[in-house]
Phi, psi and omega in degrees: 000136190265203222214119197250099187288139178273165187255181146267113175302109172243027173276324202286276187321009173268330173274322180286316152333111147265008168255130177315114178266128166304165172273142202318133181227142155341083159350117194245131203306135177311139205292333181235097117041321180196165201199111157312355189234014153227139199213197239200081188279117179254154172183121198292124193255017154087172192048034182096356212232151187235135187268156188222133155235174192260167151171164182233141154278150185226158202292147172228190139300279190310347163080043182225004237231109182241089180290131174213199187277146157314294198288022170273338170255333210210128172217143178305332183296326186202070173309342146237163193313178187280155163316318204214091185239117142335148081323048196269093193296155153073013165340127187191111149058087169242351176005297167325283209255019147344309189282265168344312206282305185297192170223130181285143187282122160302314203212154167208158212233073154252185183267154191301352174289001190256094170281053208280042182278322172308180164288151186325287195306343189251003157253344168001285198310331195263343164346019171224161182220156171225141192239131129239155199279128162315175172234185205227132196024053149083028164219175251225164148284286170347284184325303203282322171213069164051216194190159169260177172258143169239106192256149170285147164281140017272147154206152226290169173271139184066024151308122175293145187215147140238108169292115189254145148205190154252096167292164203220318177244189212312107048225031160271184164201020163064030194253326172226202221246141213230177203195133134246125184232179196173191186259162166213157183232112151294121197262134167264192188283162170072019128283324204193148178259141199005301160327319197258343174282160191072010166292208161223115168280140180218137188261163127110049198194130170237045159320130177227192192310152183096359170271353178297126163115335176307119216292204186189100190242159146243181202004076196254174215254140192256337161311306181261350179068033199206169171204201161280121195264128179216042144171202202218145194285120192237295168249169181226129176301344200063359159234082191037022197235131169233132185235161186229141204248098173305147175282145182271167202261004168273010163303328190277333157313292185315302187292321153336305236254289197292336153260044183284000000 
């Protein structure tokens, strides 16, 4: 089955970006093969072919709440969501068993700044989104594998982070679940040019498509298999710089309405 990847735009951060990017160094398979409250949005994208995104469960009301990227739900191209999009927490070579495996997304959230009838750079900043899942043989995705913290802006500079996802194209192939960790820099001006400010940058990293959407945790606990979520993999320069886009604090309206 071939494979309709959603991308990270990563013509638009190669323009928006202005700090000199290092070379790229190999996203590294996670060290415990796979972490249940991070997963895998699979959905058949017609012609034989499956769109792929990233996403984390986050703590809710409702145990049902999967943060991933805007543009993972709503693209100028396919301005509404897909019929039928998975959920596969803890995603780890299912190719197969998707389906079995996952939870189907009930519903999806993004913010009204993600227009995508405008241009990418003037929606850039609204890059998160919230899906929630039904439940499956009568328990929550939360119940079943736990959850993340979900933190709001602001937030501090030079926090360790590890970004997680599933790339998907070359030299990944999007079966397991991958890494870049680091310090992160919230880019001001004289970083980044408008779109991009207040993301969070991590140098050193070639997360390519299918990693979109992907969480961004700290302090994560190896015990409970959760952390902090404090953004979300939203674009890549394609020359080893990836920023990730933190929730705003008008974000917590969007999520209320997806863990009612």
């Amino acid at each position: 089955m071939r494979i309709a990847r959603l991308p990270i735009p990563a013509a638009v951060a190669a323009v928006l970006l202005v700090v000199a990017a290092p070379p790229a160094v190999a996203a590294e398979p996670w060290r415990d093969g796979a972490i249940p409250t991070v997963g895998k949005l699979i959905w058949d994208a017609g012609g034989g072919r499956l769109g792929l995104c990233s996403g984390a469960v986050v703590d809710a009301p409702n145990g049902s709440v999967v943060a991933t990227a805007a543009h993972c739900a709503r693209t100028r191209e396919q301005p509404e969501p897909p019929p039928e999009v998975w959920f596969v927490p803890g995603y780890d070579h299912a190719r197969d068993t998707w389906r079995e495996d996952g939870w189907r997304v009930a519903s999806f959230h993004t913010p009204e700044g993600w227009d995508v009838a405008r241009d990418t750079a003037e929606i850039l900043p609204h890059d998160y989104a919230f899906l929630t899942l039904a439940e499956k043989d009568g328990r929550t995705v939360q119940e079943a594998h736990g959850a993340n913290r979900l933190a709001f802006e602001p937030l501090k500079e030079g926090e360790w982070v590890a970004a997680l996802g599933y790339p998907a194209a070359a030299p990944y192939d999007g079966e397991s679940l991958r890494y870049c960790a680091g310090g992160t820099d919230v880019l001001t001006e004289g970083e980044a040019q408008e779109p991009n400010l207040g993301g969070l940058l991590l140098d050193d990293c070639d997360m390519t498509a299918g990693s979109s959407g992907g969480p961004w945790l700290r302090d994560y606990d190896r015990a409970t298999e959760s952390g902090t979520l404090v953004a979300v993999m939203s674009v890549g320069s394609g020359e080893g710089q990836v920023v990730g886009r933190p929730f705003p604090e008008a974000a917590r309206e969007l999520l209320a309405a997806a863990g009612a």
